[in-house]
C-alpha positions in Angstrom: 0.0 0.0 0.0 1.7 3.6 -1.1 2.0 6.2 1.4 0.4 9.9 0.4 1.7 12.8 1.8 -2.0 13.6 3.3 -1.2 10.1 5.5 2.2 11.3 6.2 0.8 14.5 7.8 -2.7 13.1 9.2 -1.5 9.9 10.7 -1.8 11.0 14.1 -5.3 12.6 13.9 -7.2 10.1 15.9 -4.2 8.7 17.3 -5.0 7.0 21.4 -8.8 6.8 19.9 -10.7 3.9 19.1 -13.5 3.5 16.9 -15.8 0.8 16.1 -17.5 0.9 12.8 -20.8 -0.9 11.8 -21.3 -2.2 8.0 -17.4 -2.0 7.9 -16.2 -4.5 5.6 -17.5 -2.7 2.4 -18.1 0.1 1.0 -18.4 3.7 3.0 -17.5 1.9 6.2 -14.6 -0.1 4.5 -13.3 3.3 3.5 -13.9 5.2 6.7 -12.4 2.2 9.0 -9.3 2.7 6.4 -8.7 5.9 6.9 -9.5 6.3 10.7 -6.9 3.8 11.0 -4.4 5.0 8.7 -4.7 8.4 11.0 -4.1 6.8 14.2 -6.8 4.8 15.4 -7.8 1.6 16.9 -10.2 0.2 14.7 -13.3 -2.4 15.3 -15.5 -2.9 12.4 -18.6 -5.4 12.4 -20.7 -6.9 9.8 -22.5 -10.2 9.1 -20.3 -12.0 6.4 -17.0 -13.5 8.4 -15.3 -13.7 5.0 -15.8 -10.0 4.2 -14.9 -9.2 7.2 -11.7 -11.0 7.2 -11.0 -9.7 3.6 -11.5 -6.2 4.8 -9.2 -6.7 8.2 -6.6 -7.3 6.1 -7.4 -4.2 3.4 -7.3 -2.3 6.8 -4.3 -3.2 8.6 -2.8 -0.9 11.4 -3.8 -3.8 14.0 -8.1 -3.6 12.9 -10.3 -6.3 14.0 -13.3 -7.3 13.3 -16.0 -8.9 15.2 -19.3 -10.3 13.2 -22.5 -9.5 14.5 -26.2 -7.9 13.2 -27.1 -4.5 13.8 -30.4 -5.1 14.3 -29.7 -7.9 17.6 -29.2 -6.8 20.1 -27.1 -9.9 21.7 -24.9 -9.4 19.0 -24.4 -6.0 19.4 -23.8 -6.7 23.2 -21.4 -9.1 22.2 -19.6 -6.6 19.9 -19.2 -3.9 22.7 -18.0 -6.2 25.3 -15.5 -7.7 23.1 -14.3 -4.0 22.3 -14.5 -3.1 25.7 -12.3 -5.9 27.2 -9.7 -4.4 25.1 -10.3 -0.9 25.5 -13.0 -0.2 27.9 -13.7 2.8 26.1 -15.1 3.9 22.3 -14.2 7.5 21.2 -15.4 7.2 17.8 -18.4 5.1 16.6 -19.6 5.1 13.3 -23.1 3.9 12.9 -23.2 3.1 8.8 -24.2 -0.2 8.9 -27.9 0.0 6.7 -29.7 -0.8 3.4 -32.1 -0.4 1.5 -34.1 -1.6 -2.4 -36.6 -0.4 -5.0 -39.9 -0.7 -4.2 -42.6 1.7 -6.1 -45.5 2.9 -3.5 -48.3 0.1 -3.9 -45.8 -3.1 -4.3 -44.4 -2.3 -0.7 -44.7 -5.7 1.7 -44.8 -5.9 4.9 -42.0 -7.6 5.3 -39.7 -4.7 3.1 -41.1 -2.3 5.6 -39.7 -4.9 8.9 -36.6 -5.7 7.0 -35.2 -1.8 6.6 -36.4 -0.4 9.4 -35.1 -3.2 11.6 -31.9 -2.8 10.0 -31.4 1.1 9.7 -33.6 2.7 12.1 -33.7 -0.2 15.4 -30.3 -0.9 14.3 -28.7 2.4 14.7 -30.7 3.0 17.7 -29.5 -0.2 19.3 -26.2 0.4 18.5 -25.9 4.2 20.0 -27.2 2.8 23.1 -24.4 -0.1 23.6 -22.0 1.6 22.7 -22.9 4.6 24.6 -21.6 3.4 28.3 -18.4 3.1 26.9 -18.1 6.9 25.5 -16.4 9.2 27.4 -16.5 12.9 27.2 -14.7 14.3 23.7 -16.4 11.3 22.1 -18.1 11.6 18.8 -20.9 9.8 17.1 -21.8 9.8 13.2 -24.4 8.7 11.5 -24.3 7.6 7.5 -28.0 9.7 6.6 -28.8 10.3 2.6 -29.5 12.8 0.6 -32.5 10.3 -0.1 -34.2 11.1 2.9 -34.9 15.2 1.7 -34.6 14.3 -2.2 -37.7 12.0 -2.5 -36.1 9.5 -5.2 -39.2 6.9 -7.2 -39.5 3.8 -5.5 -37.4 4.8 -2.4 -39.2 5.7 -0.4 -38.7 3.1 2.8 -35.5 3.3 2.4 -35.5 7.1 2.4 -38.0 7.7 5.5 -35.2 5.3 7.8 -32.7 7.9 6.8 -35.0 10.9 7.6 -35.9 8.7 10.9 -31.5 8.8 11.5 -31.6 12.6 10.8 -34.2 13.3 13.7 -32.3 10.7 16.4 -29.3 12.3 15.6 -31.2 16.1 16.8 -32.5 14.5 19.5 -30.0 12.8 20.6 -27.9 16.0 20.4 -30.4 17.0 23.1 -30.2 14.0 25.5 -26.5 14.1 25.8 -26.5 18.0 26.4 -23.7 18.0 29.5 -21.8 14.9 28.0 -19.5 16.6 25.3 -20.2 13.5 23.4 -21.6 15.0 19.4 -23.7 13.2 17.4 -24.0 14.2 14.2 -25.2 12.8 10.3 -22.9 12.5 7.1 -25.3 12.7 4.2 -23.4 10.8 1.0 -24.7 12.1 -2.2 -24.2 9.1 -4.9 -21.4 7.2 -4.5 -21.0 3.7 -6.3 -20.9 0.9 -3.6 -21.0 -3.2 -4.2 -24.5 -2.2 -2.6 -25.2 -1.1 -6.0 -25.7 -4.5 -7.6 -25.5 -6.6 -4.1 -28.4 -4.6 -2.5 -30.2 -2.2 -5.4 -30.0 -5.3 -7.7 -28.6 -3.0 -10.6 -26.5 -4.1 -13.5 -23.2 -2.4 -14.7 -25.1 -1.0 -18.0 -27.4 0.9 -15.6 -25.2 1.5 -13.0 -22.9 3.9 -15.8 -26.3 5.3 -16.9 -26.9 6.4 -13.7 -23.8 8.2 -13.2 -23.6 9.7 -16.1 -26.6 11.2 -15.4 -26.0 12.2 -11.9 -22.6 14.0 -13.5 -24.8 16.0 -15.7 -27.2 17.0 -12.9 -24.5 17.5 -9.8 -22.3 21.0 -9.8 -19.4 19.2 -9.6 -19.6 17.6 -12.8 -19.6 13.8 -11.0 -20.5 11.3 -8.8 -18.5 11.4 -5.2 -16.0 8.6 -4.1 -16.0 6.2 -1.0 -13.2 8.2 0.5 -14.3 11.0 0.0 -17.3 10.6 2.5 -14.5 8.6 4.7 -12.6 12.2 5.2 -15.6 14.0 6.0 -16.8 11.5 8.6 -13.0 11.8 9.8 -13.6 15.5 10.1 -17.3 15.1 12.0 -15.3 13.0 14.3 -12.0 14.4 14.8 -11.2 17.5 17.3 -11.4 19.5 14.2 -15.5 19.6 14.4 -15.3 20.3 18.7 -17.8 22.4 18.3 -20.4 21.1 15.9 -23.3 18.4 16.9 -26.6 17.8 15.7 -25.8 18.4 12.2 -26.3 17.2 8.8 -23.2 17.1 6.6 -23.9 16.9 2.8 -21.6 15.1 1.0 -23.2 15.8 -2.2 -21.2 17.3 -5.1 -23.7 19.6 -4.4 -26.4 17.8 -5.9 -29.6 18.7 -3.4 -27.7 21.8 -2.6 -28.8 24.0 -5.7 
């Protein structure tokens, strides 16, 4: 792996801290645990394929683990914070990112689509905050991966989009419980940026996955669609000493795209 001079400079921006990272073996989360480790920190990451896992603890390095578990149970995410706190009895940064999400136009909806995301990204997330919470100390920081889904109102999105709009309140609220704590909870909002979730999740095929962003490049100010890294170094930023002073917010990492 090459060493940039933004590494060489940043390496010891979350150095002493340790994060754990939900949805961390792919994707946004693969990125963020990546660079929160190349700049210093401890890294946990969870998700519910051991192979991906171990494929992405080895993509990671710097000493990450990773310990399998499902958001949504909350046994395993017990197990997940005791196994983080018998190493470290502490969690400075946690990154709640762990989520999905399908097509569905209004009227085709099941039941079961409902349970299945909201289980995931909205009881998930909440479960998570909470055990991991007794573990966060004061200077501690919280993000949450939103959408720019949940204000954009994208066809045939629209379960997926109300979770994300359901993140986007917790994260106000919680702002609001934890008044006292100096812990910050705030929401990184990615714009369109191409993920294995693409085809894994979305079920779309390469043909429409270059339509897609071709026209989100023609639509977006910045002429593109965004890159997994580049959301990593704004969650970095939201969680870093850097953003002291900022909770309760909602970062868009957009290109611009709902911005204008």
């Amino acid at each position: 792996m090459t060493t940039s001079l933004y590494d060489n400079i940043h390496s010891t921006k979350h150095a002493g801290k340790v994060a754990l990272v939900t949805g961390g073996s792919t994707g946004i989360g693969l990125a963020t645990a990546k660079r929160l480790a190349r700049e210093g920190a401890t890294v946990f990451i969870t998700g519910r394929r051991q192979a991906e896992l171990d494929t992405a603890v080895s993509e990671i390095g710097h000493g990450a683990r990773a310990i399998r578990g499902d958001i949504s149970s909350a046994a395993d995410l017990k197990r997940v914070v005791d196994a983080v706190s018998a190493e470290h009895q502490r969690i400075d940064i946690l990154f709640a990112n762990a989520g999905g999400g399908e097509f569905t136009p209004l009227g085709e909806i099941t039941e079961a689509q409902f349970d299945k995301y909201f289980d995931i990204n909205v009881k998930g997330t909440l479960l998570t905050v909470q055990s991991a919470l007794p573990l966060m100390r004061a200077g501690s920081a919280i993000v949450i991966t939103g959408s720019i889904t949940s204000v954009q109102g994208v066809p045939a999105f629209g379960v997926y989009a109300a979770t994300k709009a359901a993140l986007r309140s917790f994260a106000r609220t919680w702002a609001s419980d934890l008044k006292g704590r100096d812990i910050r909870v705030n929401v990184v909002a990615p714009g369109v940026v191409v993920t294995p979730a693409y085809k894994t999740e979305l079920k779309l095929s390469d043909e429409q996955i270059e339509a897609y962003c071709k026209e989100v490049a023609e639509t977006t100010p910045l002429g593109r669609v965004g890159s997994t890294d580049e959301i990593a170094k704004a969650v970095s930023f939201l969680a870093s000493d850097d953003a002291s002073y900022i909770t309760g917010i909602e970062l868009f990492v957009d290109g611009g795209r709902v911005q204008v």
